[in-house]
MITIMI-253383 format. One record per atom (N, C-alpha, C, O): x, y, z. Coordinates in steps of 0.2 Angstrom, whole numbers, padded with zeros to 4 digits, always signed. Layout:
REM residues N
XYZ
...
//
This chain:
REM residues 124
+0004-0006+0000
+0000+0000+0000
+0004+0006+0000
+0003+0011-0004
+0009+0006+0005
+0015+0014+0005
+0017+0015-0002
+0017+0021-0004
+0018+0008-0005
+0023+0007-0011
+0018+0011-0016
+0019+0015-0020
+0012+0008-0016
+0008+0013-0022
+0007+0018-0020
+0007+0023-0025
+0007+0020-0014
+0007+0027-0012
+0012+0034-0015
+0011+0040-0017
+0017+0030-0014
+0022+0033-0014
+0025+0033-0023
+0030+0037-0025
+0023+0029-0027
+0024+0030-0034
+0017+0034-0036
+0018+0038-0041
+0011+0035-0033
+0003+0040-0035
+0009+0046-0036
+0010+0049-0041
+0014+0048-0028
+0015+0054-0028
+0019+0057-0032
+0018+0063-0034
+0024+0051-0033
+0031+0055-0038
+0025+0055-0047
+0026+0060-0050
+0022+0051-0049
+0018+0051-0056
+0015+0058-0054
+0019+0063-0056
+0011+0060-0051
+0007+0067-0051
+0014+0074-0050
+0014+0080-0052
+0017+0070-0046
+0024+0077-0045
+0028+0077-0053
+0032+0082-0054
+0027+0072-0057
+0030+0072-0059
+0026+0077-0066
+0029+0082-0069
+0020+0076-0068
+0016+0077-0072
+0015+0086-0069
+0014+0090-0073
+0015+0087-0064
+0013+0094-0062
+0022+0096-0066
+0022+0100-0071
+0027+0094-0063
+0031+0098-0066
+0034+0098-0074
+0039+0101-0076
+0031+0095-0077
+0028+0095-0083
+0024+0099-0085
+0027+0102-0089
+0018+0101-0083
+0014+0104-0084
+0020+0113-0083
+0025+0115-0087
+0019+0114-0078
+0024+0119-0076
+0031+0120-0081
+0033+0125-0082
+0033+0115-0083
+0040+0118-0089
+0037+0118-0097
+0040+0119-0102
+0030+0116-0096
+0027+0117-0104
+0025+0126-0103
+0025+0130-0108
+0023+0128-0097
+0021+0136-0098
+0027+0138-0097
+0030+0140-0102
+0030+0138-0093
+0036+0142-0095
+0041+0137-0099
+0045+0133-0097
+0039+0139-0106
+0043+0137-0113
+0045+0142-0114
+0041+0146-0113
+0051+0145-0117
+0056+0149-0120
+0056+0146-0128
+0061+0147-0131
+0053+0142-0130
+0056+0138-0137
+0051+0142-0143
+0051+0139-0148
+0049+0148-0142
+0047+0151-0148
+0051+0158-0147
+0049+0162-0151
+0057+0160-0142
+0061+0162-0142
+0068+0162-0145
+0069+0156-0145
+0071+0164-0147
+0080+0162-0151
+0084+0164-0144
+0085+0169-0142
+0084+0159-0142
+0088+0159-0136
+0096+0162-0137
+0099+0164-0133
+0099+0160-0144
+0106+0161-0144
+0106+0167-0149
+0111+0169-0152
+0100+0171-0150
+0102+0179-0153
+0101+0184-0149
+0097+0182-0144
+0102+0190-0148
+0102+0196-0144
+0098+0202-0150
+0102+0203-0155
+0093+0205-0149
+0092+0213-0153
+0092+0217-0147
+0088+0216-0142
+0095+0221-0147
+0094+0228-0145
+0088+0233-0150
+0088+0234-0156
+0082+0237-0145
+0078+0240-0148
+0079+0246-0146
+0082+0245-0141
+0077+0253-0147
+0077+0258-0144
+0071+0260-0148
+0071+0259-0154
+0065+0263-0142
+0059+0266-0145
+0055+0267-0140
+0056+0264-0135
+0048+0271-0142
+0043+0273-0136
+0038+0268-0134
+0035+0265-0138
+0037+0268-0128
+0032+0263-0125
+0026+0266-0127
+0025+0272-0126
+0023+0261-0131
+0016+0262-0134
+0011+0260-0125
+0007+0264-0122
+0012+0254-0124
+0007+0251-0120
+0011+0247-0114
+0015+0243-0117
+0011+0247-0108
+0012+0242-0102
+0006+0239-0099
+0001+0242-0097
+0008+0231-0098
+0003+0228-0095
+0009+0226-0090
+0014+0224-0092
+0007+0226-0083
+0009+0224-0077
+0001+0217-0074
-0003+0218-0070
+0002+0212-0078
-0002+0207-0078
+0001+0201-0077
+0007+0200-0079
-0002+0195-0073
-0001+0189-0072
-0002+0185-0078
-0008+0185-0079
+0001+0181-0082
+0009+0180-0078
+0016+0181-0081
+0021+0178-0080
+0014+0185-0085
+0020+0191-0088
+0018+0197-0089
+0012+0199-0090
+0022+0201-0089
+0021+0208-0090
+0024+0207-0100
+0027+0202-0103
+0021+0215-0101
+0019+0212-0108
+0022+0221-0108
+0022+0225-0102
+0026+0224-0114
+0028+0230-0115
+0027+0231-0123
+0032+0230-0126
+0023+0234-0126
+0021+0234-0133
+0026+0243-0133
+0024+0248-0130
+0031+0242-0137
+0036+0249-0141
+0036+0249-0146
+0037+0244-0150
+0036+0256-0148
+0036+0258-0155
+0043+0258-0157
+0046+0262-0154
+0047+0256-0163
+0050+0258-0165
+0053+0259-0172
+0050+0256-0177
+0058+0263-0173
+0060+0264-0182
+0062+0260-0185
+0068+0258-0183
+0060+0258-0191
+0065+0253-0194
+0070+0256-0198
+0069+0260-0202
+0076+0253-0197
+0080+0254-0198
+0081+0252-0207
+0084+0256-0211
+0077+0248-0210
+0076+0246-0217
+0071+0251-0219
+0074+0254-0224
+0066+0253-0219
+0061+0258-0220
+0059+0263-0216
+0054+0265-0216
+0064+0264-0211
+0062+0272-0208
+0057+0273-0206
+0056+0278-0203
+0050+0267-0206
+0042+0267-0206
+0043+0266-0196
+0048+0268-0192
+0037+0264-0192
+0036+0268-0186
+0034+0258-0186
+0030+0255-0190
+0039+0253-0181
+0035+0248-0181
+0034+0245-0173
+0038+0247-0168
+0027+0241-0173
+0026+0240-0165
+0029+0234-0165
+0028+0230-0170
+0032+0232-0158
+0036+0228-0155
+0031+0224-0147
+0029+0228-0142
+0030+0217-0146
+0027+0216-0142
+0031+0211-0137
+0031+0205-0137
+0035+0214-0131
+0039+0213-0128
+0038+0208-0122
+0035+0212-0118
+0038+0202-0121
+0037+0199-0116
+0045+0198-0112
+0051+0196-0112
+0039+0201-0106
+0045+0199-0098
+0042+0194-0093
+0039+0189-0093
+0046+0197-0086
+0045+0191-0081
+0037+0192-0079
+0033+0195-0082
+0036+0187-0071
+0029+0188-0068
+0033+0194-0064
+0039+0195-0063
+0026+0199-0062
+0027+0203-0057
+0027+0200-0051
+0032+0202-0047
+0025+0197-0050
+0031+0194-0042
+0038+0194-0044
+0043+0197-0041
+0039+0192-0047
+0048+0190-0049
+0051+0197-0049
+0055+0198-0045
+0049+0202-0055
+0052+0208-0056
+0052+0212-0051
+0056+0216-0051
+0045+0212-0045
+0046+0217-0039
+0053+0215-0034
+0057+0218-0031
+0051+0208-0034
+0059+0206-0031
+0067+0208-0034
+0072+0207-0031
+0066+0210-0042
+0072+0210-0044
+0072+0220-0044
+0076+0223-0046
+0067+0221-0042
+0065+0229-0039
+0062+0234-0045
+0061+0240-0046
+0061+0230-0047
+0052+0234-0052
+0045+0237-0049
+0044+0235-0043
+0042+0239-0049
+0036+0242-0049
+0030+0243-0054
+0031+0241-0060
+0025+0244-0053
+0021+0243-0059
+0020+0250-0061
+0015+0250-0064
+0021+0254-0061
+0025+0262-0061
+0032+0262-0065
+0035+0268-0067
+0035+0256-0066
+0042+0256-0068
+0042+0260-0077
+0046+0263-0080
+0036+0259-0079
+0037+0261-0085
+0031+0265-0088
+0025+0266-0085
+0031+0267-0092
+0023+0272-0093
+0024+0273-0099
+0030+0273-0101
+0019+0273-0102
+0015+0274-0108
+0020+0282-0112
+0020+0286-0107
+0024+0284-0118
+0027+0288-0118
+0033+0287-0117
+0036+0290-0122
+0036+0285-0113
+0043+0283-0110
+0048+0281-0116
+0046+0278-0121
+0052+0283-0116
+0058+0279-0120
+0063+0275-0117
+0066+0275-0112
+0061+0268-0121
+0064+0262-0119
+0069+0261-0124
+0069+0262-0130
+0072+0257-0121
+0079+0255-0123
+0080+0245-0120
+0083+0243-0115
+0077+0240-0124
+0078+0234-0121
+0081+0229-0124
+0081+0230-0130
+0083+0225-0122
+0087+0219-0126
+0082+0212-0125
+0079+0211-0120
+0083+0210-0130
+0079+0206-0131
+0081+0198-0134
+0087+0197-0136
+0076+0192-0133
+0079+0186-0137
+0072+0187-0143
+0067+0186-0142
+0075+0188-0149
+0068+0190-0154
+0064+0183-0155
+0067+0178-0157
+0058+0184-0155
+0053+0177-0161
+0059+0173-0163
+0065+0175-0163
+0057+0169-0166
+0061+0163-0171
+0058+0163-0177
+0060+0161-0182
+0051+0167-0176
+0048+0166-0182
+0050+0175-0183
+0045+0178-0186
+0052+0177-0183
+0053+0185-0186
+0048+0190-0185
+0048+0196-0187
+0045+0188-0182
+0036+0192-0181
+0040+0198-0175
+0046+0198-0173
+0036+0204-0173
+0041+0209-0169
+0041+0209-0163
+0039+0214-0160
+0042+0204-0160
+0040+0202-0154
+0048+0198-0148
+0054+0200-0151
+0048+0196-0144
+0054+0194-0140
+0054+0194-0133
+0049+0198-0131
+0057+0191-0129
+0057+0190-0120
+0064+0194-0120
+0069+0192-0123
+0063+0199-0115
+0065+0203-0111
+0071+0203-0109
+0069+0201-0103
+0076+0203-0109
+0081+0201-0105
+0085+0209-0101
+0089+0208-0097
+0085+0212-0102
+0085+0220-0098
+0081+0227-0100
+0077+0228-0105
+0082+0231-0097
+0073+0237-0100
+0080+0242-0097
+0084+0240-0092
+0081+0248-0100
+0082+0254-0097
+0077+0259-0100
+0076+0259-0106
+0073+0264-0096
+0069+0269-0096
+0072+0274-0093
+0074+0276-0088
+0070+0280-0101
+0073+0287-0098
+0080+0285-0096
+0080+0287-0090
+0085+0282-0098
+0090+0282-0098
+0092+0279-0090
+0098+0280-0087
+0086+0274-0087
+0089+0272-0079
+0088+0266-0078
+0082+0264-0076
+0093+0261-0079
+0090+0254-0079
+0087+0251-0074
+0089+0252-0069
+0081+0246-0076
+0075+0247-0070
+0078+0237-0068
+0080+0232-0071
+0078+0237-0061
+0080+0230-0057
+0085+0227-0059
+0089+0230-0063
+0087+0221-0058
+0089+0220-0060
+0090+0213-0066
+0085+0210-0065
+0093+0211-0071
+0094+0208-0077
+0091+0200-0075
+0094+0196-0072
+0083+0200-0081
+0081+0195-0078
+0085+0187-0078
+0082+0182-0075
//
């Protein structure tokens, strides 16, 4: 009886952390490329369970004005790495580095933000 007991637990421990590394997947990120963006925060979402940063920026090939949809940490994570949900506003000029889509679409997870020239927390 212990003996089933005690494989019920590791199978369901095992399937929960399963579940849990299928959400946090990084695999539609390029993990081994870096872009640097500079441009104004169109939009911040300070939401569970990513904070979401939509910037505008120029393109570099046509000059044209393009939006960028930045995925970062959960806000528990980043208030401990010393963010706020105040950290960024609407307006702002950002500056962030990013790992871009793999599919090229204009999107990427976050890897540092500086705002107004003051880097915010620390590097997720």
């Amino acid at each position: 009886m212990r003996y089933r007991l005690a494989v019920s637990v590791a199978l369901l421990g095992f399937a929960w952390v399963g579940a849990a590394s299928a959400h946090h997947s990084f695999a539609t990120f390029d993990q081994h490329v870096t872009k640097r963006l500079v441009g104004t925060v169109k939009d911040f979402q300070w939401t569970n369970p990513h904070i979401w940063v939509d910037i505008l920026v120029k393109s570099p090939q046509t000059g044209k004005m393009e939006e960028w949809s930045i995925e970062g940490g959960s806000p528990n994570g980043l208030r401990r790495a010393g963010w706020k949900r105040t950290s960024i506003k609407q307006g702002d000029t950002i500056e962030v580095v990013i790992h871009p889509l793999k599919n090229g679409a204009n999107g990427g997870s976050m890897m540092t933000a500086t705002v107004n020239g003051q880097p915010i927390g620390r590097r997720f």
